[in-house]
N, CA and C atoms as an extended XYZ file, in Angstrom:
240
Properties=species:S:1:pos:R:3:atomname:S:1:resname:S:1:resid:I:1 pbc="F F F"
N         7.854        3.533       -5.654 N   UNK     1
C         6.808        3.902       -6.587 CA  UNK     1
C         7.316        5.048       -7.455 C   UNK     1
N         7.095        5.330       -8.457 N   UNK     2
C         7.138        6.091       -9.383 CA  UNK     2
C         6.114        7.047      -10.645 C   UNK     2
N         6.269        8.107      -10.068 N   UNK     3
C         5.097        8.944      -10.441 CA  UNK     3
C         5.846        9.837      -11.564 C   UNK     3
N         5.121        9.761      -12.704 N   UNK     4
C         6.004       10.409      -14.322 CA  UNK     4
C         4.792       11.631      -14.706 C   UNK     4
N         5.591       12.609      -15.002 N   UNK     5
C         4.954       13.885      -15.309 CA  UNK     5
C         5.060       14.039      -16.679 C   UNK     5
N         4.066       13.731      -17.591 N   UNK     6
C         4.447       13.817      -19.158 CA  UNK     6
C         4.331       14.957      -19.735 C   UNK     6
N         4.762       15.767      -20.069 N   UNK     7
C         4.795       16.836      -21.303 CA  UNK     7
C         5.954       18.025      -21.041 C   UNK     7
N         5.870       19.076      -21.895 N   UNK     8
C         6.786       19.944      -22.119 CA  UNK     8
C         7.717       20.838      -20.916 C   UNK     8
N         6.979       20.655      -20.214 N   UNK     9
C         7.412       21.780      -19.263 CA  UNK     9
C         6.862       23.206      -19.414 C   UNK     9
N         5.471       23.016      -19.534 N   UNK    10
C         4.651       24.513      -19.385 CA  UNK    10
C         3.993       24.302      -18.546 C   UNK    10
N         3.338       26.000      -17.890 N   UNK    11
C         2.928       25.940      -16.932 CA  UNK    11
C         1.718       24.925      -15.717 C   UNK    11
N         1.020       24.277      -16.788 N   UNK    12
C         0.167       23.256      -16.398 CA  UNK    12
C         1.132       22.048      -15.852 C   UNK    12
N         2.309       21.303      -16.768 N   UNK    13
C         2.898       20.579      -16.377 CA  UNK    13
C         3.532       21.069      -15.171 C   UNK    13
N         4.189       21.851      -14.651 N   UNK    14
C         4.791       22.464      -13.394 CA  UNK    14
C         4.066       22.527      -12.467 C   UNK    14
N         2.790       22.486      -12.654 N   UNK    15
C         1.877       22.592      -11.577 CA  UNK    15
C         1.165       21.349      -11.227 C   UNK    15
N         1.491       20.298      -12.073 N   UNK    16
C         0.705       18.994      -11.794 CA  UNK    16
C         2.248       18.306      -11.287 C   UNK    16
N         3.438       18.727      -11.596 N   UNK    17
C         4.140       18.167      -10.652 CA  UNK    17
C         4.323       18.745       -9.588 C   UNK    17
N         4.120       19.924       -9.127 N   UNK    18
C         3.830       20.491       -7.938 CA  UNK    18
C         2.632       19.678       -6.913 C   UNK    18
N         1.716       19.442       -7.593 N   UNK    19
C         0.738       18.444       -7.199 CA  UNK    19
C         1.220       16.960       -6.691 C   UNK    19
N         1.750       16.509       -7.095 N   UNK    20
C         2.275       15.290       -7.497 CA  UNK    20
C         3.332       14.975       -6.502 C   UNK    20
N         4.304       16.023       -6.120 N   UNK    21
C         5.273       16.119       -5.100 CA  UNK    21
C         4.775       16.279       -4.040 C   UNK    21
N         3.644       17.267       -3.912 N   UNK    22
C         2.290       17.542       -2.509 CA  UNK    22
C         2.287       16.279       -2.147 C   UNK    22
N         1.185       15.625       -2.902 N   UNK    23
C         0.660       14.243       -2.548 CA  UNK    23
C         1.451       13.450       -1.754 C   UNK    23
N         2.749       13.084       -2.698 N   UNK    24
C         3.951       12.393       -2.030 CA  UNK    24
C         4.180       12.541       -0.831 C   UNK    24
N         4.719       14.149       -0.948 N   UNK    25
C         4.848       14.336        0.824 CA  UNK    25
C         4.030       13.864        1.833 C   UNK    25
N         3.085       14.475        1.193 N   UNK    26
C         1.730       14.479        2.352 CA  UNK    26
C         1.208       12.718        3.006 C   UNK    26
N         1.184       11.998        2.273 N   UNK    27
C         1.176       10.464        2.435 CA  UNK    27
C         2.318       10.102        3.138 C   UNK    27
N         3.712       10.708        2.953 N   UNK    28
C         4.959       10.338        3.746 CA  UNK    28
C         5.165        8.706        2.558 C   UNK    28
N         4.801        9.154        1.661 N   UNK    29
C         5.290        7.777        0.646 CA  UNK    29
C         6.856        7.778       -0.061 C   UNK    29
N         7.018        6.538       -0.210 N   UNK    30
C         8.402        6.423       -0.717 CA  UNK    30
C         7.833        6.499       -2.384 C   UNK    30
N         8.076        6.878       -2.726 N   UNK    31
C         8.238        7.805       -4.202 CA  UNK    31
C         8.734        8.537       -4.504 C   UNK    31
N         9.126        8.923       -6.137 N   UNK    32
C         9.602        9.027       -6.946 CA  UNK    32
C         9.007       10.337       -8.170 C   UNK    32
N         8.993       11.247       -7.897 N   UNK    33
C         8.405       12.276       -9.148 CA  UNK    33
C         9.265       12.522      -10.374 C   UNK    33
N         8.907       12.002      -11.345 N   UNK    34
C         9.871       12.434      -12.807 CA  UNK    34
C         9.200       13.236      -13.326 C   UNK    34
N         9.912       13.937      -14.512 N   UNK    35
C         9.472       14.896      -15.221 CA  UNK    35
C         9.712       14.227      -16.598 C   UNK    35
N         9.222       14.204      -17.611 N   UNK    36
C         9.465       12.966      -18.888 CA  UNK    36
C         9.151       14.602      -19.744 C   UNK    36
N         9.774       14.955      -20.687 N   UNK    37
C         9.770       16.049      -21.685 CA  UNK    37
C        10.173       15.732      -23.153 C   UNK    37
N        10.870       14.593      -22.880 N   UNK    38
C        11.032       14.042      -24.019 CA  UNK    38
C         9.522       13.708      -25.208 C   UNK    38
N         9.580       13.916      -26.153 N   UNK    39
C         8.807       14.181      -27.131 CA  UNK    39
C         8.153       12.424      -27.541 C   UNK    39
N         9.551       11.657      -28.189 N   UNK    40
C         9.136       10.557      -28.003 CA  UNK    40
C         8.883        9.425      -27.196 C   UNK    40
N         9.457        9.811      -25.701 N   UNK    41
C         8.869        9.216      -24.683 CA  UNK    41
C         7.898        9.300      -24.232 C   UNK    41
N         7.224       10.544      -24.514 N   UNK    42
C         6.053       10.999      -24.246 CA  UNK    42
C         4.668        9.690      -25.451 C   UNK    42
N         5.179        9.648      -26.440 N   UNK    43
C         4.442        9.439      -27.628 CA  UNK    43
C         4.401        7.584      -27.169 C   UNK    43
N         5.611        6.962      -26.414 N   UNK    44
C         5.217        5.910      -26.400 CA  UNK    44
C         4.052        5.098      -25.498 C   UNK    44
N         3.694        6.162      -24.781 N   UNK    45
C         2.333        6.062      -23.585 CA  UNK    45
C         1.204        6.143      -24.432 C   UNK    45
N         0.992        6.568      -25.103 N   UNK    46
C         0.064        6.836      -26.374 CA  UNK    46
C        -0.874        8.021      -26.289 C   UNK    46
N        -0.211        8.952      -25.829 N   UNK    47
C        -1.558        9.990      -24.679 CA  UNK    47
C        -1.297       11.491      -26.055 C   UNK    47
N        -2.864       11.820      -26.119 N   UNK    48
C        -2.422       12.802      -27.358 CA  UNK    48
C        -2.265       14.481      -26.497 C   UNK    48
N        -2.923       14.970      -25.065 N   UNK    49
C        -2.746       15.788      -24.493 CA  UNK    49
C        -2.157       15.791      -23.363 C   UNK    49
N        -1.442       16.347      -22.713 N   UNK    50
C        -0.465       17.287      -22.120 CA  UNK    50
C        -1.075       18.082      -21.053 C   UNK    50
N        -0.881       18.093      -19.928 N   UNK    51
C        -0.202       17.402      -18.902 CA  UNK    51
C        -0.333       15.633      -18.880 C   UNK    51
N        -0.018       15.067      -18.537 N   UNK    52
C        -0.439       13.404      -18.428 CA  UNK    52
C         0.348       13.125      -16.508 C   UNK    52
N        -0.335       12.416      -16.150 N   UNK    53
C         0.147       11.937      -14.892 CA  UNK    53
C         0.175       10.154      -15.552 C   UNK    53
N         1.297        9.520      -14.850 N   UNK    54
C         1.392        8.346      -14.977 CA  UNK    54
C         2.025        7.570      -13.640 C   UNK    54
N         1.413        6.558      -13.089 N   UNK    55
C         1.667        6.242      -12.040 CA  UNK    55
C         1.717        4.954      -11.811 C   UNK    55
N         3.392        4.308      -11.660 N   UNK    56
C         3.394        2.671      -12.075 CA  UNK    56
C         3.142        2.150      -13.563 C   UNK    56
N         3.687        3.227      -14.513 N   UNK    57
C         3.399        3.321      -15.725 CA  UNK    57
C         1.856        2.932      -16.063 C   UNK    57
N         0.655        3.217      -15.435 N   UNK    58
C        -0.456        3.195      -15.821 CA  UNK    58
C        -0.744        4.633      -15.580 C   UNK    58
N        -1.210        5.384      -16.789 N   UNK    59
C        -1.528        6.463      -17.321 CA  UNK    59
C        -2.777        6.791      -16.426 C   UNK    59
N        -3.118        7.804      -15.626 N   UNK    60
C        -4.184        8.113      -14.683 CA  UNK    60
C        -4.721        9.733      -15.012 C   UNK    60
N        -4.194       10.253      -15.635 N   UNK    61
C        -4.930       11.755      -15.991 CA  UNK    61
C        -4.548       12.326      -17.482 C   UNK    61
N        -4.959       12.747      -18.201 N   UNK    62
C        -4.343       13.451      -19.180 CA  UNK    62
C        -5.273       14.152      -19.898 C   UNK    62
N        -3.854       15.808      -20.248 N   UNK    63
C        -4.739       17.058      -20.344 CA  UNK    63
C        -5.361       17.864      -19.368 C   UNK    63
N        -5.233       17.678      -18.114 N   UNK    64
C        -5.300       18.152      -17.053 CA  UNK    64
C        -4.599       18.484      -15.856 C   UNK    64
N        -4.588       19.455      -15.019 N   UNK    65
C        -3.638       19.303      -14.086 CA  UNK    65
C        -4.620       18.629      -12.522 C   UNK    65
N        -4.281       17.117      -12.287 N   UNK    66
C        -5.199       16.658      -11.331 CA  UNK    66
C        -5.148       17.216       -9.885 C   UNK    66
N        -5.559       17.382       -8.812 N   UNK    67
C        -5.276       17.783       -7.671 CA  UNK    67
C        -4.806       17.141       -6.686 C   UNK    67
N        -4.324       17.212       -5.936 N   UNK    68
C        -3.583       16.687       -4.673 CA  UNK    68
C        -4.331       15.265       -4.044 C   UNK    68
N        -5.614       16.271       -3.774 N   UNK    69
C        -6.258       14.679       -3.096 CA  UNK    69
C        -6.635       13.379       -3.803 C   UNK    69
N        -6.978       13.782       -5.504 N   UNK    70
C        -7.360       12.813       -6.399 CA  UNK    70
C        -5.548       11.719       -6.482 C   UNK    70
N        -4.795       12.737       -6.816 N   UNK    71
C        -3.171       11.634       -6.578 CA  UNK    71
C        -3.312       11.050       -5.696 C   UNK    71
N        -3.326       11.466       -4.099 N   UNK    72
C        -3.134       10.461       -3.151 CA  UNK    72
C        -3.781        9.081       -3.202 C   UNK    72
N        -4.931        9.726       -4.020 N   UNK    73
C        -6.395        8.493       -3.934 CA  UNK    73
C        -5.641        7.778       -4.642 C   UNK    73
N        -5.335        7.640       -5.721 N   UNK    74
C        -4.561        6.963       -6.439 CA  UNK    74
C        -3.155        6.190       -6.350 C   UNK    74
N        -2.558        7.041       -5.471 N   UNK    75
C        -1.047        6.557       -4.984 CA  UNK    75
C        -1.491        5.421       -4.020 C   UNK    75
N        -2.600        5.578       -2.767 N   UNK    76
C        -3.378        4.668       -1.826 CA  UNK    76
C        -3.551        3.408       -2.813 C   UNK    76
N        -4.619        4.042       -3.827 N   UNK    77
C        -4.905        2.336       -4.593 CA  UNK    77
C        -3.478        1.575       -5.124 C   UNK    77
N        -2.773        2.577       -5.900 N   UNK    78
C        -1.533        1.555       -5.745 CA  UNK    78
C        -0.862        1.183       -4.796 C   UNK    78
N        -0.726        1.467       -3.515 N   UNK    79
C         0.213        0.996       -2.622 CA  UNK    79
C        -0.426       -0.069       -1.938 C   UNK    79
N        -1.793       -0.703       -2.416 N   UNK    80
C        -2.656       -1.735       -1.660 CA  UNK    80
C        -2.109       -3.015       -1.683 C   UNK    80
């Protein structure tokens, strides 16, 4: 599985992949945390705010930094 962290690398983004790596652990899931900073990689998801979580390339948060338990919930529905 593969979990993509979209935006610049400011402090919100650092902290939703901090989140994001939590989750992982914590489930004991085989996954994958990227960090995507690229400008136009970012632009091809179509997301206009920053932080973005993307998971299985379906876009699940953006503009926010989500929390631990809401990822897992999410990592669960994908691993069904």
């Amino acid at each position: 599985m593969k979990l993509q962290i979209l935006g610049p690398g400011c402090p919100k983004c650092k902290k939703l992949a901090e989140n994001a790596e939590a989750a992982v652990r914590e489930l004991g899931a085989e996954a994958q945390v990227v960090k995507v900073t690229n400008i136009d990689e970012i632009v091809k998801f179509g997301v206009m705010m920053t932080p973005c979580l993307v998971i299985e390339g379906e876009v699940k948060s953006t503009g926010r930094i989500s929390n631990v338990e809401e990822i897992k919930k999410w990592i669960r529905e994908i691993s069904k």
